[in-house]
C-alpha positions as CSV (number, residue, x, y, z in Angstrom):
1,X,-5.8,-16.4,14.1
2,X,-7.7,-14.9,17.2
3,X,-11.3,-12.8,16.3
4,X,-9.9,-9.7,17.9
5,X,-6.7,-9.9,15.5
6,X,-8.9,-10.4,12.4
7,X,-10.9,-7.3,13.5
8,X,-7.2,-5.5,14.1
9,X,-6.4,-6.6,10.4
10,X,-9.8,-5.7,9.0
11,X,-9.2,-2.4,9.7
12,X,-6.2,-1.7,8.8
13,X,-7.3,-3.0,5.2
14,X,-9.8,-0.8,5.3
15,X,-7.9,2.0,6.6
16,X,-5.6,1.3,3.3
17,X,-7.9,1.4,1.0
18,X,-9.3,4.6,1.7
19,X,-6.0,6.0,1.8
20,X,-6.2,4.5,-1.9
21,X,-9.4,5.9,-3.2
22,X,-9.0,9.2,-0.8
23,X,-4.8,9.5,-3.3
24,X,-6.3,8.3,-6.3
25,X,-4.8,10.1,-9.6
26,X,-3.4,13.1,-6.9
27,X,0.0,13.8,-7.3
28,X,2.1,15.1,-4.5
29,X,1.5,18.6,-5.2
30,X,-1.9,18.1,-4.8
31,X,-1.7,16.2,-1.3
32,X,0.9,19.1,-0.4
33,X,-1.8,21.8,-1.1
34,X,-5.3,19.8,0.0
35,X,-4.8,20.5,4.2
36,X,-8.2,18.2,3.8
37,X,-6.5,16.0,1.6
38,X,-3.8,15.3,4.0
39,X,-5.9,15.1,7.3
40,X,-7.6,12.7,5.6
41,X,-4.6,10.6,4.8
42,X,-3.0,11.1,8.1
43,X,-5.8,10.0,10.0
44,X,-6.1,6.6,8.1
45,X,-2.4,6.3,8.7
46,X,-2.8,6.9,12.7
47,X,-5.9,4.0,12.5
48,X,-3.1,1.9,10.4
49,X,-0.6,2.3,12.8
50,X,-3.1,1.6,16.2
51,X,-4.7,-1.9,14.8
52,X,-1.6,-2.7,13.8
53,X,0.0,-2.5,17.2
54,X,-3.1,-3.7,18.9
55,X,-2.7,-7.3,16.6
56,X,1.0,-7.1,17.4
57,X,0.4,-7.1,20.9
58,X,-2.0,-10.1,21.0
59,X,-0.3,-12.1,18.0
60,X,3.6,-10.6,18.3
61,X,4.1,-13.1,15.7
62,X,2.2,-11.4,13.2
63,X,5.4,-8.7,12.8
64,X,6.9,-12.0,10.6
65,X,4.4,-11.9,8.0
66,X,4.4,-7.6,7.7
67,X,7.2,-6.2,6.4
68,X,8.5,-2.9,8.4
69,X,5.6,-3.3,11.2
70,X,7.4,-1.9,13.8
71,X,8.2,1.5,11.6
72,X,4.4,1.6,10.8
73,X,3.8,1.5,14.0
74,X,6.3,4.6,14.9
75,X,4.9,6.5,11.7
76,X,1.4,6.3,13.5
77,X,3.3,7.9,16.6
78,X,5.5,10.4,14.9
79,X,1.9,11.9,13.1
80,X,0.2,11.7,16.8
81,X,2.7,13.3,18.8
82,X,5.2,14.9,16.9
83,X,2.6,16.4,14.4
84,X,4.6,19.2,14.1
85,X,7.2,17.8,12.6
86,X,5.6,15.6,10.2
87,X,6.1,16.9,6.3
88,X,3.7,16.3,3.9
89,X,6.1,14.9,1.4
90,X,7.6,11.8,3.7
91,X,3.3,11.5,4.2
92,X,3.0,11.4,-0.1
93,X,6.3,9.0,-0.1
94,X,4.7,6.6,2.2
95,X,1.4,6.5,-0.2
96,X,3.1,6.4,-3.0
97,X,6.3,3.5,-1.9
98,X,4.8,1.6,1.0
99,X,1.1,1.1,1.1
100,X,1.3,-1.1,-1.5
101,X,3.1,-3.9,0.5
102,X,1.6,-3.4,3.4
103,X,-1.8,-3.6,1.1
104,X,-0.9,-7.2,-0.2
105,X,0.8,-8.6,2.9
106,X,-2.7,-8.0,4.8
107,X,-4.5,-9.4,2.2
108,X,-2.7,-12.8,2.5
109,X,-2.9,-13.0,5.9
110,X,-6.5,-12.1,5.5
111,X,-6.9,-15.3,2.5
112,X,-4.5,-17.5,4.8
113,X,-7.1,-17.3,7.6
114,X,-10.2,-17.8,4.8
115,X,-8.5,-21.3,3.9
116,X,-7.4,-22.5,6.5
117,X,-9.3,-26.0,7.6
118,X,-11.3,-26.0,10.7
């Protein structure tokens, strides 16, 4: 895997796991009244949604191994340019149903690359 795709996929882990600790025993009543709360969460979404099309677009292959990549990708755009439309419930669904995945599947790409023989 190319540097600058690791660096892609390093940051979207890192973008999930604050997501994680920033959701952490909330409920979705609480991420639909913490505005802070939710900027938060949207704004590690948007930096999900970027790397992940910047690795797409230098490893298109990639989209085999992550499940739904081109719907992450819209989500990033739908919370950048259609802000106003975004509800905070489909934002608390995608915590609460997707991250997960998309959590593990970067992490085995991520191990993949660690044992892989040079």
């Amino acid at each position: 895997m190319l540097p600058e795709t690791l660096k892609y996929l390093f940051d979207v882990r890192q973008a999930c796991r604050l997501v994680a600790q920033f959701t952490h025993a909330k409920t979705a009543a609480d991420f639909r009244n913490d505005l802070l709360l939710q900027s938060a969460v949207e704004r590690q979404f948007i930096t999900i949604g970027e790397a992940l099309q910047q690795a797409l677009r230098i490893q298109p292959e990639l989209a085999n191994s992550i499940s739904e990549s081109r719907r992450i990708v819209n989500f990033r755009n739908v919370i950048v340019h259609g802000y106003a439309v975004v509800v905070p419930d489909t934002v608390w669904g995608v915590v609460e149903s997707d991250l997960h995945k998309l959590q593990e599947e970067v992490a085995k790409l991520l191990v993949d690359v660690v044992e892989e023989p040079n």
